[in-house]
N, C-alpha and C positions, 0 to 999 in steps of 0.2 A: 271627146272624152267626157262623162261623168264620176262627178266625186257626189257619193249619199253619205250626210251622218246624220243617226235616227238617235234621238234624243228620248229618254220616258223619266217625266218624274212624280213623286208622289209627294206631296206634302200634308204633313197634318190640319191643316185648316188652308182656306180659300186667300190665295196671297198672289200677285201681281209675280208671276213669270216672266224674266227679260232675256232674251237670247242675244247675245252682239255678236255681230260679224266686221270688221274693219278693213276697209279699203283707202287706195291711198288717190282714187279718181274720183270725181263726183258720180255716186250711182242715183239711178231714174227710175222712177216705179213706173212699170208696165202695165199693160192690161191683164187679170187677172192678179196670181199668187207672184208675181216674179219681178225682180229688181234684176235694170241691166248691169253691169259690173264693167269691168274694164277689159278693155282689146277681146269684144265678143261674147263672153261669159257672160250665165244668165244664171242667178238665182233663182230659187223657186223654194215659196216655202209654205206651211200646211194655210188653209183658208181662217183658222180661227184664230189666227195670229193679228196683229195690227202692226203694220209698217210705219217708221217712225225713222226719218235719214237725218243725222246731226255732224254739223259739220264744224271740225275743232282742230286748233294750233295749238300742238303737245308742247308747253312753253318748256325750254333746256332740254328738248333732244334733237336730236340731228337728224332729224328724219326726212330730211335733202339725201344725204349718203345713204342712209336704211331702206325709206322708201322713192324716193326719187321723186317727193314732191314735199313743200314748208307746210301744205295742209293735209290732216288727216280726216277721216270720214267714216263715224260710227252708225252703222244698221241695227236698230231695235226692233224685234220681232216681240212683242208684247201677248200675256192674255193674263185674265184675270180666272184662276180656277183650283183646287185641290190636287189635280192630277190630268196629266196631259203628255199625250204620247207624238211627235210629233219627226217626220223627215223633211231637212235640209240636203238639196240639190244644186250641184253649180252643174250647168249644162255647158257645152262646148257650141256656141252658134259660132263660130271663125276663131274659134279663142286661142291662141299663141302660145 
C-alpha cells in the first residue's frame, strides 16, 4: 500500500521549514529522497528537503505500552524558503 500527504506552505519571509515525522524504530536514510521505517515501509520525501534523524527518550511517558519501545525517533525534513510545495510518501516494500 501507499499513504501521500502533500503539504503547501506559504510564508511571509524566508524561514527554516521543519516537517517531523516520528517513529518508534531506528530509521536509515537510503539512497536517494527515502528513509527506511519499520517492518518494510519506506518514506520518500521531496529532494529539497534535508534529512535530519534524532533520537530521544520522551522522559514521563510510557511509551513501552504506546509504542512498544523506551526510545523514540524524530525525522526532520528541513528547508530554508518562503514558500514550498512538497509530498510525503510511505511506500509498502513488505510492510505489515
Amino acid at each position: 500500500g501507499v499513504v501521500s500527504v502533500c503539504e503547501s506552505v506559504r510564508l511571509s519571509d524566508e524561514q527554516k521549514i521543519d516537517f517531523i515525522f516520528m517513529t518508534h524504530t531506528r530509521p536509515e536514510k537510503k539512497n536517494g529522497c527515502s528513509i527506511a521505517l519499520a517492518e518494510g515501509c519506506v518514506l520518500e520525501y521531496d529532494a529539497r528537503l534535508e534529512p535530519n534523524i534524532e533520537e530521544f527518550d520522551p522522559v514521563g511517558m510510557d511509551t513501552l505500552s504506546a509504542w512498544g519501545s523506551e526510545k523514540l525517533y524524530r525525522i526532520h525534513l528541513s528547508a530554508k524558503s518562503d514558500a514550498l510545495n512538497c509530498v510525503f510518501t510511505v511506500r509498502s516494500e513488505g510492510c505489515k
